[in-house]
C-alpha positions, 0 to 999 in steps of 0.5 A: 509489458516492459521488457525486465518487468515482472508479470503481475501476481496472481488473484490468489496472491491476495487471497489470504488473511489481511494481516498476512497479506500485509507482511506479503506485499513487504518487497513486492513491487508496485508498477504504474505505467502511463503515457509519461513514463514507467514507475515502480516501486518495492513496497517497504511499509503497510497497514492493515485495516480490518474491517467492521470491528477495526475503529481505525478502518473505513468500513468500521460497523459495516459501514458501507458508502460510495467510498468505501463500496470498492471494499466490499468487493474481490481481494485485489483491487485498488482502493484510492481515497484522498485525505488532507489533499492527498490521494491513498493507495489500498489493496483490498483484502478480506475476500468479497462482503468482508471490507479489510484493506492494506494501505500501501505508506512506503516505497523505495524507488526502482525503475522510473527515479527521474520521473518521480522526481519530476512529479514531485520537483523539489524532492529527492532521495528517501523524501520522494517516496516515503509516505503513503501520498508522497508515493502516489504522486511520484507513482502517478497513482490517482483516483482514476485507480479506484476499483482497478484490478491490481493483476492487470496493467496499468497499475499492477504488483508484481514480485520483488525481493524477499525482506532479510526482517520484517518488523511490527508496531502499531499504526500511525494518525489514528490517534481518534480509534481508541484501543484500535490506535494500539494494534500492531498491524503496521509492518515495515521492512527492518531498517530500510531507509524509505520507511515513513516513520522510524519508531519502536517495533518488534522485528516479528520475521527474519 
């Protein structure tokens, strides 16, 4: 491990209520290590996506296919996709036969700026990581992630800091889901400036 890095968060760490979860990962950081460089990340901004009887998640009606197959597994996993070009980062959640999953929307930079800089040239400041695929570029995180154990490196979460507040309001580009689009299962840490979209929320924890 790099020296001042904090070990990765236990198996158990995962192993609570999506919802919850989703709050949980709010100040954890996200570390991706590779042969460039170290990244790493406070994650500011989630999703939570709840399986069968979410319209708004992949595996709504259990729907299950060599995409989504990583959801049906163990909490803590990584769940990458791409859409629109860009490649998502998930946390699997919901424990093994339930496929629940945390998206990851947006992180604020703290080991590695100049190597997110490079991956994404032209982008700086809060641009760089405040969207669900603006962070995997700049994190290095890619299909190749799919499936891969979050408590172990090269891609792992580890504990950061505590959020003063935390606030909630309803998810974002799913317009199509019909009463899912209205669920409040989008978290973000009140006020941080890396946060994908700034919209009205109820802060739900100080």
């Amino acid at each position: 491990m790099q020296q001042n890095i904090p070990q990765p968060l236990p198996q158990l760490f995962y192993e609570k209520p999506t919802l919850e979860l989703a709050q949980e990962l709010l100040g954890c950081l996200l570390v991706k290590q590779s042969s460039e460089g170290l990244a790493a990340g406070y994650i500011v901004e989630t999703e939570a996506y709840i399986g069968p009887g979410d319209k708004a998640a992949h595996s709504y009606n259990s729907r299950r296919t060599k995409r989504t197959e990583i959801m049906y597994h163990q909490s803590g996993l990584a769940y990458t996709y791409v859409m629109h070009t860009h490649c998502l980062f998930n946390v699997v959640s919901g424990g093994k036969d339930h496929p629940e999953a945390v998206l990851v929307r947006a992180l604020e930079p703290a080991i590695g700026l100049e190597l997110m800089s490079l991956r994404r040239p032209g982008h700086s400041g809060v641009n760089l990581t405040n969207g669900p695929g603006k962070l995997t570029k700049a994190m290095g995180i890619s299909m190749q992630d799919y499936g891969h154990d979050l408590g172990f490196p090269p891609l792992f979460i580890a504990g950061g800091r505590t959020p003063a507040s935390i606030s909630a309001g309803k998810r974002i580009g799913i317009e199509n889901s019909g009463e899912a689009r209205e669920y409040p299962w989008r978290f973000w840490i009140t006020g941080n400036p890396f946060v994908s979209r700034h919209q009205k929320g109820k802060e739900i924890r100080k």
